[in-house]
N, C-alpha and C positions, 0 to 999 in steps of 0.2 A: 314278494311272490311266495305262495303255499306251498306246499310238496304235491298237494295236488294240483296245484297251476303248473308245475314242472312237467308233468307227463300228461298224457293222450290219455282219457280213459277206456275201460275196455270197451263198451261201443266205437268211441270215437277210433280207436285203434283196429278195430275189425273193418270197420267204412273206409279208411282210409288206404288199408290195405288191397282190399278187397279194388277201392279205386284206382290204387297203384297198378294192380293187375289185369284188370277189364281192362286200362286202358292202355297196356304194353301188349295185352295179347290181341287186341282191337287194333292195332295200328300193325302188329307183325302181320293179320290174317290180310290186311287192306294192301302191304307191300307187298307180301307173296301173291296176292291175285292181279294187281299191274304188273311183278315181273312177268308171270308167268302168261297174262295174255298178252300185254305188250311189249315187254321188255324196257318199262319202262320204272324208275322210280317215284315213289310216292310225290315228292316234292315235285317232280314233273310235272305228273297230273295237276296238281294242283298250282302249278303256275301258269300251265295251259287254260284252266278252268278260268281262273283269275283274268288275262287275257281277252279270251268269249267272251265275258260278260263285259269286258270294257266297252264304253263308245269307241266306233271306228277300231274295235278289238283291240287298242293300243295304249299302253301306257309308258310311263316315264322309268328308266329301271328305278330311279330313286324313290318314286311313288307306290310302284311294285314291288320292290324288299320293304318298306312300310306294311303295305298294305299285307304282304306274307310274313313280315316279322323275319325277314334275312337279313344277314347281314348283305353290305355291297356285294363281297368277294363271293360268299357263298350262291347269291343271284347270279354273279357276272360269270362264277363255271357254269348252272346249270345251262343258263341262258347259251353260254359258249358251244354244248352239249347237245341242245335242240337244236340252235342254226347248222350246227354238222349232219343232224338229221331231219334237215330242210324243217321242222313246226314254227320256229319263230324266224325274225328276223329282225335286224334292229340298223334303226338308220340316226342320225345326227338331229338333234331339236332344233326347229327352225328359228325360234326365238331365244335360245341359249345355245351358246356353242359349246360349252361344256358341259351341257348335258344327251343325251341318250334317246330314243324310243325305241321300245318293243316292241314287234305288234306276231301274232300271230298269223300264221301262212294258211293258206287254203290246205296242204296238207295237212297242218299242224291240226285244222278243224278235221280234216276227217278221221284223223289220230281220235280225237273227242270223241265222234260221234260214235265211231266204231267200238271204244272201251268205255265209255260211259256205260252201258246197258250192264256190263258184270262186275262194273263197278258197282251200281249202284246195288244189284244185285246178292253183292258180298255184304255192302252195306248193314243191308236187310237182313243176311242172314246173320251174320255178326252182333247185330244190336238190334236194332227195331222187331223182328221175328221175336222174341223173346221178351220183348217188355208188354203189356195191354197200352189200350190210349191212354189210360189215367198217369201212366207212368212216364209216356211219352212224355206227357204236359208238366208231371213235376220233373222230368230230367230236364227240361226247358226253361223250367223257373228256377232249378237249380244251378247249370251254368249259368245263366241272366243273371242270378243273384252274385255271382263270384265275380264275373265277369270288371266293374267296373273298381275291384280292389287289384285288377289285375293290370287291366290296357290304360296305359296311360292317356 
């Protein structure tokens, strides 16, 4: 290795910073707008989201901290979390006994439907408000490109 394969250079070190920070301040602005309309956390929503889109709204928890990249434990409070606040519910697998379903509750949907609009909202103003489509398209080839050094 060279001394300059040891360090970042200054482009690479400005992008990378720069991404460091877009995407901590992109993520505080998206959890202060579900606290504040829902009172709920980030990871909620999007395990509720997650959820919706299942068939029959229902997954496996184990399929579900997968597919969110939780761990069990970290799933098994939020999940614990939500059944307290009637959105999910979770009953025994009919073909494993050791395992789990989740499914989302009829309120847990109106949770969705009612915080989705300033979600998506914030979204918009946070990121997309700010880039043109060209940009859009290469921030979409740029995660796609990352992407499969990443998920295993």
């Amino acid at each position: 290795m060279t001394k300059n394969d040891e360090w970042l250079s200054d482009d690479e070190q400005r992008a990378w910073r720069a991404y460091l920070l877009a995407t901590q301040l992109i993520d505080e602005a998206l959890a202060r707008q579900l606290q504040n309309d829902a009172n709920m956390p980030h990871a909620y929503y999007g395990t509720l989201v997650a959820l919706s889109e299942a068939p029959n709204q229902t997954l496996r928890m184990s399929d579900l901290a997968r597919h969110l990249r939780y761990s069990q434990s970290r799933l098994t409070h939020a999940v614990n979390s939500m059944e307290r606040s009637g959105w999910t519910r979770r009953t025994e697998c009919p073909t494993d006994r050791r395992g789990q379903l989740v499914s989302i509750t009829p309120v847990g949907m109106a949770v969705i439907r009612d915080v989705a609009p300033g979600h998506v909202a914030e979204v918009r103003r946070v990121l997309f408000d700010k880039l043109t489509d060209e940009q859009v398209a290469q921030l979409q080839d740029i995660c796609t490109a990352l992407l499969p050094g990443l998920d295993p």
